[in-house]
MMTF fields as JSON, N, C-alpha, C and O atoms, coordinates in Angstrom:
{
  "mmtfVersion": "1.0.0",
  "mmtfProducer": "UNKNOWN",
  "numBonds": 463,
  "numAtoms": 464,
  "numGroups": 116,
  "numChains": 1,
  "numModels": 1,
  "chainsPerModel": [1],
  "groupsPerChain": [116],
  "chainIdList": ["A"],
  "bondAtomList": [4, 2, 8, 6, 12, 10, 16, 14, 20, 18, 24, 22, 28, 26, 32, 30, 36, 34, 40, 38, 44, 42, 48, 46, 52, 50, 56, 54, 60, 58, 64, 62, 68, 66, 72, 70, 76, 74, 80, 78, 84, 82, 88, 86, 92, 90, 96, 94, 100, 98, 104, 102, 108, 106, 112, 110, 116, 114, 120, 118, 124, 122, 128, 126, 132, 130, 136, 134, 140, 138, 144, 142, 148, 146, 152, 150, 156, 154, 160, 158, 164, 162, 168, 166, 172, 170, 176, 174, 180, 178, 184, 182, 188, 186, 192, 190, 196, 194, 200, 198, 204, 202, 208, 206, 212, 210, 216, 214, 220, 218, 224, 222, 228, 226, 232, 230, 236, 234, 240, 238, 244, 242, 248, 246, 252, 250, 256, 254, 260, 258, 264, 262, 268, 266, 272, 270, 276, 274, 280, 278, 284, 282, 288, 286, 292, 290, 296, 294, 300, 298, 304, 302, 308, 306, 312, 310, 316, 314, 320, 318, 324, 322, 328, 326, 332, 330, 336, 334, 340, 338, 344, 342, 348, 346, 352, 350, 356, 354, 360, 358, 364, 362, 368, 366, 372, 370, 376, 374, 380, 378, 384, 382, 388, 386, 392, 390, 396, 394, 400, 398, 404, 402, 408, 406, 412, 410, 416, 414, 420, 418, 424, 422, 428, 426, 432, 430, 436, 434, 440, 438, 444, 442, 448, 446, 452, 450, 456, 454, 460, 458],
  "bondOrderList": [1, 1, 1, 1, 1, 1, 1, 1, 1, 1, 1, 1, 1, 1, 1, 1, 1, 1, 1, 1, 1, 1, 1, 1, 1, 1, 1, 1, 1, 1, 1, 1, 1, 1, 1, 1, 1, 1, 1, 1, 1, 1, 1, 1, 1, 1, 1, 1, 1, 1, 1, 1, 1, 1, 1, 1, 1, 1, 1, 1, 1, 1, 1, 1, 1, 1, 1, 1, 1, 1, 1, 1, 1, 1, 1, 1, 1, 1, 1, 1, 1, 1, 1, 1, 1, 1, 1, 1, 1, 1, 1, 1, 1, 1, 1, 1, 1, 1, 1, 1, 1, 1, 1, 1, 1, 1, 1, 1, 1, 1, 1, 1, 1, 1, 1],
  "groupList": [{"groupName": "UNK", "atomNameList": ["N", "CA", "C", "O"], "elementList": ["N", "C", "C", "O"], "formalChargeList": [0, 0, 0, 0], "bondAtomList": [1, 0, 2, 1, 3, 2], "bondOrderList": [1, 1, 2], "singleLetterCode": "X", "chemCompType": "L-PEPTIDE LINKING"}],
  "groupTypeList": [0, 0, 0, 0, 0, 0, 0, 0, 0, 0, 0, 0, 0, 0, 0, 0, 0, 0, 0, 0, 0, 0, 0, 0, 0, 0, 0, 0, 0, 0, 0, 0, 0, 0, 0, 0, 0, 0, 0, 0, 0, 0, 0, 0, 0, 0, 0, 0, 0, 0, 0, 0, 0, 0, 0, 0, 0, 0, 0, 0, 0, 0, 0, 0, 0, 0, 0, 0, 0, 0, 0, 0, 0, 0, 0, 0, 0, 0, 0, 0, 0, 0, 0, 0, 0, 0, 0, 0, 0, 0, 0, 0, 0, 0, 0, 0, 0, 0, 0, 0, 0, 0, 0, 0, 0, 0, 0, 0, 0, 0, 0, 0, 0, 0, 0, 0],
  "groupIdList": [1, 2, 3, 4, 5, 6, 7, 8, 9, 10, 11, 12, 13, 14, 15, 16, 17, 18, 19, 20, 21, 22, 23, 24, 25, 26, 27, 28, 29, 30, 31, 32, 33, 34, 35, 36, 37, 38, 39, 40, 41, 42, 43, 44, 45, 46, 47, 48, 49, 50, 51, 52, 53, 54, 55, 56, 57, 58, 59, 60, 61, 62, 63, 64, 65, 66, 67, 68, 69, 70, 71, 72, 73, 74, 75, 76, 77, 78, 79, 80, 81, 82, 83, 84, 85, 86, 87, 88, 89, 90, 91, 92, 93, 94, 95, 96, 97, 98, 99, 100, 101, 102, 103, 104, 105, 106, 107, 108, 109, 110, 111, 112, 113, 114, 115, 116],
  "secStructList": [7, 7, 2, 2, 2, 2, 2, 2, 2, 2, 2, 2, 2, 2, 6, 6, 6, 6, 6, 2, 2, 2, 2, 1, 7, 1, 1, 7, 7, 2, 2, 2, 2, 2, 2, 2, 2, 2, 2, 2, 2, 2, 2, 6, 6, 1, 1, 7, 1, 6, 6, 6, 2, 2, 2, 2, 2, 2, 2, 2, 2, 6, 2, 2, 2, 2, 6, 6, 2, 2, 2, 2, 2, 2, 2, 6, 6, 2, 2, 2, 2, 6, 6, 6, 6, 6, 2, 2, 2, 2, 2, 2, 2, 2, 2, 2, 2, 2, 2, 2, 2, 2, 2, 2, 2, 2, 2, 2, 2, 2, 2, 2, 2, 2, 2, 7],
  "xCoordList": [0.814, 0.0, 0.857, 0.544, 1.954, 2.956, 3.405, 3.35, 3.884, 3.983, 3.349, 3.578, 1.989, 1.064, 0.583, -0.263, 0.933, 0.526, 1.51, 1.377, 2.834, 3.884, 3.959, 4.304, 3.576, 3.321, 1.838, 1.449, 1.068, -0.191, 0.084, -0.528, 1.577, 1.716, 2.447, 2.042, 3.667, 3.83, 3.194, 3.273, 2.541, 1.242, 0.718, 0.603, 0.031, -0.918, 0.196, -0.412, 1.347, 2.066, 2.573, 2.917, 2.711, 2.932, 0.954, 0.907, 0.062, -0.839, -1.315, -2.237, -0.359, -0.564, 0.543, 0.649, 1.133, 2.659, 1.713, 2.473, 0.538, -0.093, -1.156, -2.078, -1.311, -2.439, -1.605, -1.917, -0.308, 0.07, 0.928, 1.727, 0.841, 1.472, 0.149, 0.212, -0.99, -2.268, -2.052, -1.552, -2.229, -2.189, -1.312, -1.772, -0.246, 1.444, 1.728, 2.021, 1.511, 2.051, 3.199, 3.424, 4.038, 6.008, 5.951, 5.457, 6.724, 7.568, 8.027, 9.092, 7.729, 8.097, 7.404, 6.465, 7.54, 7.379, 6.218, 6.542, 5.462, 4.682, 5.047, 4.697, 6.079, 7.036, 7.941, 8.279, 8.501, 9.484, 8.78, 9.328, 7.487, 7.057, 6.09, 5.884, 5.674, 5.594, 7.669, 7.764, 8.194, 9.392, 9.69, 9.805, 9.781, 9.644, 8.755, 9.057, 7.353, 6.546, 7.204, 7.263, 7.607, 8.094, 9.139, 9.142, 10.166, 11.361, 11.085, 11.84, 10.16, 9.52, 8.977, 9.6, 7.893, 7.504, 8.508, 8.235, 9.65, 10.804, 11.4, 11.501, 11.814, 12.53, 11.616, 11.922, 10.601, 9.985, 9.186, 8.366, 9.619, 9.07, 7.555, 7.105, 6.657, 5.495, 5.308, 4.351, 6.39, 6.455, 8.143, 9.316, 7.546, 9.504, 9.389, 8.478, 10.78, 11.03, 10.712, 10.745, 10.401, 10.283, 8.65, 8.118, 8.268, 6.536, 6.724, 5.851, 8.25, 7.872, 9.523, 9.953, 10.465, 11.645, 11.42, 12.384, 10.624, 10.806, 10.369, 10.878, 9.351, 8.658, 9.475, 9.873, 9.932, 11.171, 12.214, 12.443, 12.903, 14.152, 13.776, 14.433, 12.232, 11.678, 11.951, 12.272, 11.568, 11.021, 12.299, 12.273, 13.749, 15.114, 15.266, 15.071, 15.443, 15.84, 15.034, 15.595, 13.5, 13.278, 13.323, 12.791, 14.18, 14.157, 15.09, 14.936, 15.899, 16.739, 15.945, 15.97, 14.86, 13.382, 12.865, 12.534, 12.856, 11.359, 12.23, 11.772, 13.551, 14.555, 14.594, 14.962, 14.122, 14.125, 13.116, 13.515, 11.478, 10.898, 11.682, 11.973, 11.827, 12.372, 13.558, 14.232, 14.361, 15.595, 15.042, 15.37, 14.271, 14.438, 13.554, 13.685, 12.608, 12.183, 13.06, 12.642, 14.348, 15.396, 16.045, 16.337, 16.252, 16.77, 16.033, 16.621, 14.643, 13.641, 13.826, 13.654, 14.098, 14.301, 15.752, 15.806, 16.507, 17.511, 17.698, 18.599, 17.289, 17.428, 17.011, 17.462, 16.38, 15.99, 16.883, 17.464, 17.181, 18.095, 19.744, 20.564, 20.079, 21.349, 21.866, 23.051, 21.26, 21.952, 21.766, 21.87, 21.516, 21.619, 22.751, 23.827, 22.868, 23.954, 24.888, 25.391, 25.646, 26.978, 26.321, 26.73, 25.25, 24.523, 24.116, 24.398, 23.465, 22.869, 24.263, 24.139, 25.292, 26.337, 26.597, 26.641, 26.915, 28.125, 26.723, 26.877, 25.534, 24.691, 24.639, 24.426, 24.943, 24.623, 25.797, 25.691, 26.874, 28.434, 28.146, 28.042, 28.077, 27.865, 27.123, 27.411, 25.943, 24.866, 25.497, 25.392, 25.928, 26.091, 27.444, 27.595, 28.256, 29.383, 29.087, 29.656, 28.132, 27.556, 27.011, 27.538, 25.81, 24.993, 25.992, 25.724, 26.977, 27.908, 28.495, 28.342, 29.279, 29.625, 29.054, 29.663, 27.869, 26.912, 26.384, 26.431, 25.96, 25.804, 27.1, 27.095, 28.178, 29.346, 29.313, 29.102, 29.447, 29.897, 28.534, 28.691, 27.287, 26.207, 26.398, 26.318, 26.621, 26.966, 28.015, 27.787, 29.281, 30.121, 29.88, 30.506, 28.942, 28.412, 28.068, 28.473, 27.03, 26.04, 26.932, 26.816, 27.627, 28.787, 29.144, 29.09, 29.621, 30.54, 29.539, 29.695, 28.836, 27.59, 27.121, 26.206, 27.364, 26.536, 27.425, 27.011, 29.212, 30.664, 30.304, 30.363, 29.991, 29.929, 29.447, 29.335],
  "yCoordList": [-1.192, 0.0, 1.256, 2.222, 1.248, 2.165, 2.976, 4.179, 1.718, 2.416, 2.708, 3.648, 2.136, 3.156, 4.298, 4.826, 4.9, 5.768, 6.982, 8.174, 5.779, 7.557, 7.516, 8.536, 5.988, 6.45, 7.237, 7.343, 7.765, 8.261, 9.506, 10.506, 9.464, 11.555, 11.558, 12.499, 11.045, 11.253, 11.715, 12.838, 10.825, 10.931, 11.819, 12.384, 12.403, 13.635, 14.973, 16.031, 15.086, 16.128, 15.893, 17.006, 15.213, 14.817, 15.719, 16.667, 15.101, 15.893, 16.71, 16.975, 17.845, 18.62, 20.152, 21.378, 18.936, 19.431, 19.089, 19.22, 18.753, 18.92, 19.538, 18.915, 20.038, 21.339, 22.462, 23.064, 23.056, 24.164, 23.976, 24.856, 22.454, 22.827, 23.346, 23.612, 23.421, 23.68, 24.743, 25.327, 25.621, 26.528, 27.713, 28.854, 27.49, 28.28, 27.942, 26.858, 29.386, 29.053, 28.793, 28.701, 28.658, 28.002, 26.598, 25.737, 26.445, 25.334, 24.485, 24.038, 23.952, 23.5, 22.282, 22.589, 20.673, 19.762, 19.491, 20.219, 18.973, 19.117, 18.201, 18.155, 17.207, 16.586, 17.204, 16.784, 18.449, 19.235, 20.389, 20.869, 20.352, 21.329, 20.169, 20.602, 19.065, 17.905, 17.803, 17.874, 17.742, 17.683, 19.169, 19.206, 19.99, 21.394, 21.437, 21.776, 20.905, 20.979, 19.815, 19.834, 18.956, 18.228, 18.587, 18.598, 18.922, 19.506, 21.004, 21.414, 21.377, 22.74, 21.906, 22.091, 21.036, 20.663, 19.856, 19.872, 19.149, 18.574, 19.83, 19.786, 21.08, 21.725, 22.651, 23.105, 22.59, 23.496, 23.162, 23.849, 21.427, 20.686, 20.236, 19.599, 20.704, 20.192, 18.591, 17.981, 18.009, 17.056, 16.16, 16.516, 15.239, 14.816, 13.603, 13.045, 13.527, 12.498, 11.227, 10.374, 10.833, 9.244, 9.457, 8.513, 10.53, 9.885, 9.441, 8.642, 9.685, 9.012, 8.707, 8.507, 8.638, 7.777, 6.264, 5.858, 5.465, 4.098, 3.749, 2.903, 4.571, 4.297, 5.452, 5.309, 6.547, 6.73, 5.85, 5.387, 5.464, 4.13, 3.236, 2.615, 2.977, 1.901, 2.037, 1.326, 3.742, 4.506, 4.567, 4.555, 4.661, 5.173, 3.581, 3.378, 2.785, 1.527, 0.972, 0.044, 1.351, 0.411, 1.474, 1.35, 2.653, 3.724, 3.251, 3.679, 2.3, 1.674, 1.084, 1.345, -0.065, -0.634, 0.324, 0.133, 1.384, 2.844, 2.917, 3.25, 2.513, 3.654, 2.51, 2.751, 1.377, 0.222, 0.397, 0.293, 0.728, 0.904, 2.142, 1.895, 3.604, 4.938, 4.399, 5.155, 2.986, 2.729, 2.069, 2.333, 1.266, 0.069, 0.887, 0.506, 2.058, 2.617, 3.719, 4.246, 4.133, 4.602, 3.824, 4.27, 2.497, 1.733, 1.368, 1.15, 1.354, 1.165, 2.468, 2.488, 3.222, 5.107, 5.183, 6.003, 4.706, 4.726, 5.2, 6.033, 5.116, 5.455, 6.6, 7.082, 7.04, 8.734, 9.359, 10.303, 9.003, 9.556, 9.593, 10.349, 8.856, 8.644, 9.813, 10.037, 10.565, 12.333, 12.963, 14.175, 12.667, 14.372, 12.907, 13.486, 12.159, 12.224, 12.445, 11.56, 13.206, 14.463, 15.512, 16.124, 15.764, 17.166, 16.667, 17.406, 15.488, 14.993, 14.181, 13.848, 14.009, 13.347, 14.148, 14.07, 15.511, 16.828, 17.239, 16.968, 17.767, 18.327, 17.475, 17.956, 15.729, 15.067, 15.417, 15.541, 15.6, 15.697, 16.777, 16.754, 17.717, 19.131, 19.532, 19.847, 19.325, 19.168, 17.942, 18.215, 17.038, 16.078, 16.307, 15.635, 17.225, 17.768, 19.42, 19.878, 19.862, 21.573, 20.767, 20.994, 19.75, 19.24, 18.477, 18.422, 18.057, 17.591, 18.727, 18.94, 19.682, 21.027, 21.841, 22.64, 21.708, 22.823, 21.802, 22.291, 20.575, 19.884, 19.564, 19.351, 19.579, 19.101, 20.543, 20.46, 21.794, 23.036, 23.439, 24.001, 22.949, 23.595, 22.451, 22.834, 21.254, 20.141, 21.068, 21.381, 21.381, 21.974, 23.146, 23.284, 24.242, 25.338, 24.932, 25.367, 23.776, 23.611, 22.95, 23.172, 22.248, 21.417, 22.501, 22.502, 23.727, 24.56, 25.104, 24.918, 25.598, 26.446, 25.609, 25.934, 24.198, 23.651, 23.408, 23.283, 23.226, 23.302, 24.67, 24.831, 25.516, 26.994, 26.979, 28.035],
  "zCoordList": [0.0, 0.0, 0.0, -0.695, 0.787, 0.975, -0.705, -0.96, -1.737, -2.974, -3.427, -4.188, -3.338, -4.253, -3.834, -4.555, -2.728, -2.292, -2.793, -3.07, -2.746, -3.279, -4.473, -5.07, -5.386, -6.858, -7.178, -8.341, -6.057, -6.794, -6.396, -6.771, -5.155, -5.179, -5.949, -6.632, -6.625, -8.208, -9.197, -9.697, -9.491, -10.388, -10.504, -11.592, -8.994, -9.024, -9.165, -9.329, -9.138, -9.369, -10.904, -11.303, -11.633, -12.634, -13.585, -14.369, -13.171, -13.606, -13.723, -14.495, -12.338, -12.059, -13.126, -13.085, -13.966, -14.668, -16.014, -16.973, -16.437, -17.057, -16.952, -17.477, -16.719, -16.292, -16.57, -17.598, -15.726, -16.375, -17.372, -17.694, -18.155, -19.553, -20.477, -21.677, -19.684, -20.799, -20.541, -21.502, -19.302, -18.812, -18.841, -18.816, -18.886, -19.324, -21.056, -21.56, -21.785, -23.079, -23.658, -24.865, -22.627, -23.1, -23.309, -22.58, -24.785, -24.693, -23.764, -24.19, -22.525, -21.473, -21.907, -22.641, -21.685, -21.551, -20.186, -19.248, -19.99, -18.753, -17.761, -16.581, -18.637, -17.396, -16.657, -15.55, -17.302, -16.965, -15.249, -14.257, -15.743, -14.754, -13.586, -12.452, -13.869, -12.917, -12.113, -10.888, -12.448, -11.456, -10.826, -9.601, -11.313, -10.969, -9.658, -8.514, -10.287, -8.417, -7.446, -6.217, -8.208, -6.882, -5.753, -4.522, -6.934, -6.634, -5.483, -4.601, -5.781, -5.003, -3.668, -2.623, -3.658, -2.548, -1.593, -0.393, -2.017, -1.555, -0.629, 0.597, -1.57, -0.973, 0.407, 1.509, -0.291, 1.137, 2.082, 2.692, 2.239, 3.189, 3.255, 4.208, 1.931, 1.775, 1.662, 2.138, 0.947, 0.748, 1.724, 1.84, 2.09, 2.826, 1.673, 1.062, 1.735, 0.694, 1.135, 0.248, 2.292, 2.835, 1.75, 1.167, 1.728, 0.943, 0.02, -0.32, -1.255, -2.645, -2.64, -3.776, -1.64, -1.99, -2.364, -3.014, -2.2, -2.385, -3.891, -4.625, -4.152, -6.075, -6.353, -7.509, -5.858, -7.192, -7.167, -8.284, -6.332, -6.869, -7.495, -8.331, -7.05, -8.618, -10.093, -11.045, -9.722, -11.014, -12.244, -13.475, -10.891, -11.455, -11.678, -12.877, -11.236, -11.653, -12.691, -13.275, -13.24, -14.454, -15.685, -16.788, -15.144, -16.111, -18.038, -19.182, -17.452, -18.898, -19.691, -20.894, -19.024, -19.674, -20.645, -21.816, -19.951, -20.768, -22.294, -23.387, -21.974, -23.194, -24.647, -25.797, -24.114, -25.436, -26.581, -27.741, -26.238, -27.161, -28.541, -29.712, -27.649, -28.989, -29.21, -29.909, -28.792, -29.381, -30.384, -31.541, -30.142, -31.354, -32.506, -33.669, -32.204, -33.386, -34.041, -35.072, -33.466, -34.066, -35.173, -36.283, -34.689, -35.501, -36.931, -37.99, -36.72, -37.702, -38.66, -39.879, -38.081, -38.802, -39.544, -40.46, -39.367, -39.865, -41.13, -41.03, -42.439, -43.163, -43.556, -44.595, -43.051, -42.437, -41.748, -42.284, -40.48, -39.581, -40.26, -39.74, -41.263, -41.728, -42.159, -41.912, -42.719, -43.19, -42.114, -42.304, -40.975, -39.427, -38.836, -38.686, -38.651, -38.006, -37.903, -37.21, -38.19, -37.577, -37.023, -36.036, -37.655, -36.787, -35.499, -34.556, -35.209, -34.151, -33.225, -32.046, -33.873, -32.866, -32.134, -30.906, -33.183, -32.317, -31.441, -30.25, -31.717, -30.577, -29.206, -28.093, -29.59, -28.196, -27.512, -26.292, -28.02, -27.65, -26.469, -25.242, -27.497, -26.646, -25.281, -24.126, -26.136, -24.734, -23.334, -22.138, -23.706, -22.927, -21.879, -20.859, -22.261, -22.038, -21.075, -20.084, -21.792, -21.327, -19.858, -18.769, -20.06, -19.042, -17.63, -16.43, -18.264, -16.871, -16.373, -15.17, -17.178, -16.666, -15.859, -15.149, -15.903, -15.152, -13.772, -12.643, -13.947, -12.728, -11.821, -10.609, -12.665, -11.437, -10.813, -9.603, -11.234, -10.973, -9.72, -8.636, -10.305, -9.653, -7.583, -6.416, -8.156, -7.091, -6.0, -4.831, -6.887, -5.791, -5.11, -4.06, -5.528, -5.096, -3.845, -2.767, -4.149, -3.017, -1.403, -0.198, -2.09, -1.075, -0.325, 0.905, -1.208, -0.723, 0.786, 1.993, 0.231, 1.234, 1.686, 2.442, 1.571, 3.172, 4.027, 5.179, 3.746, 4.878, 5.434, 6.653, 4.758, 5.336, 6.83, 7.453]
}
């Protein structure tokens, strides 16, 4: 009973990240603003993490599962996708390189100011 309870406050913040993707006219993903509220209720104690730590480590552990279906229909695409790849290698490069840069840097900030 315990997980379904923190997969249905998931859920309901997740729906709730669809509502203001109807609601907010940006480009934002409505998954993007479902973690946004979580991440908000985490930090300001609305939510403690013992309510949805156990179905997110679910969530993070069958997360490689989710990634097989858009692989294997990549592979089906292939002959489409065959002219962007150099455009699409160097952007993953980049991004993937920008995205560790800014999390290791943002990680040590925080380290720093919590020795403080």
């Amino acid at each position: 009973m315990k997980y379904i309870r923190q997969l249905f406050i998931i859920l309901i913040l997740s729906f709730l990240g669809e509502i203001l993707k109807a609601v907010i006219p940006l480009p934002v993903p409505a998954s993007i603003y479902g973690l946004a509220l979580l991440f908000a209720a985490l930090c300001t104690g609305i939510l403690k993490l013992e309510h949805v730590k156990e179905s997110g480590n679910f969530l993070v552990a069958v997360m490689p599962i989710m990634f097989i279906p858009p692989a294997v229909g990549l592979m089906n695409s292939w002959e489409q996708l065959k002219e962007f790849l150099i455009p699409v290698l160097v952007i993953t490069l980049v991004s993937t390189v920008l995205v560790m840069a800014v999390a290791g840097l943002v990680t040590q900030k925080i380290i720093e100011k919590k020795e403080k």
